[in-house]
C-alpha positions in Angstrom: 21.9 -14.8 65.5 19.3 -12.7 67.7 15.8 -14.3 67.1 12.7 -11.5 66.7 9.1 -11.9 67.7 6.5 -11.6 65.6 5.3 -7.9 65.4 2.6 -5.9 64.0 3.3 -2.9 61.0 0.5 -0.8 60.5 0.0 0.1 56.9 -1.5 3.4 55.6 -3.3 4.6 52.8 -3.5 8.6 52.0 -7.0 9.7 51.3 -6.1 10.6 47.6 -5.8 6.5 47.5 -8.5 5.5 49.0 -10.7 7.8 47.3 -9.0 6.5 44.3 -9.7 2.8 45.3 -13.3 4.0 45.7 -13.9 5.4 42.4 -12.1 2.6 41.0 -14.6 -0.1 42.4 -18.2 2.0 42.1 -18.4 1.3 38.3 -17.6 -2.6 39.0 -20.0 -3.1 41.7 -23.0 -1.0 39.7 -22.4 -3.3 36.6 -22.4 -6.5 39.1 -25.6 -4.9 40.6 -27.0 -4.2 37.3 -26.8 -8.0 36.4 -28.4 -9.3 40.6 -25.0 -10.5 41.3 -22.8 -9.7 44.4 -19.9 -7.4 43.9 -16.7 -9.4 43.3 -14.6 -7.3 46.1 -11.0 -6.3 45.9 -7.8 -6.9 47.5 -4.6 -3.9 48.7 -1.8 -5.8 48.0 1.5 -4.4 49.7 4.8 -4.8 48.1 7.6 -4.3 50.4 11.8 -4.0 49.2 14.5 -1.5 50.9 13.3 1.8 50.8 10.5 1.5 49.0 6.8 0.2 50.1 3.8 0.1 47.4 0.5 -0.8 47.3 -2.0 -2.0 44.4 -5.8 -2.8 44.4 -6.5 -6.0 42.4 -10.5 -6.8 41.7 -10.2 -10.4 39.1 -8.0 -9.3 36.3 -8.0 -5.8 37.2 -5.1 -3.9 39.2 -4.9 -0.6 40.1 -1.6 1.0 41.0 -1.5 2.9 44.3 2.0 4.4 44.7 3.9 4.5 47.9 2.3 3.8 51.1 3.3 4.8 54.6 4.2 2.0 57.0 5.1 2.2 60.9 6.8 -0.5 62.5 5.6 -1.1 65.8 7.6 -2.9 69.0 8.7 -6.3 67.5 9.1 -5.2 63.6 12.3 -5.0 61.3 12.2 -3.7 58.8 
C-alpha cells in the first residue's frame, strides 16, 4: 500500500456564512460584556464524509449550522 504525506486542505467559508457566524456571536459577546466578562469565543467545526463537507459554529451549548463548505486539497491531500 502507497504511503501519503501529510498535506494541507484549505477550508472556505462563503460570505453569507461568515456574516452569519458574525451575527450569530454579536448578541453573545454584548451580554458577556454587559456582565465585565470576556466573550466565551466559538469554534468552526468541519465535518467531512464522501461527497459531502459541512461546517457548524459551536459557542458552549450553542451550535449553529453552516451548510456546505468548499474545500481544496492541496499537493499531498486525498480526499
Amino acid at each position: 500500500m502507497k504511503k501519503t504525506q501529510p498535506g494541507t486542505v484549505l477550508i472556505t467559508l462563503s460570505a453569507e456564512q461568515v456574516d452569519k457566524v458574525n451575527a450569530w456571536i454579536a448578541p453573545i459577546n454584548v451580554a458577556h460584556f454587559a456582565e465585565e466578562c470576556m466573550p466565551p469565543g466559538f469554534d468552526i467545526v468541519i465535518s467531512v464524509s464522501p461527497g459531502e463537507q459541512t461546517a457548524h459554529a459551536r459557542c458552549g451549548q450553542q451550535q449553529l449550522e453552516l451548510g456546505e463548505v468548499t474545500m481544496f486539497p492541496l499537493p499531498g491531500w486525498v480526499l
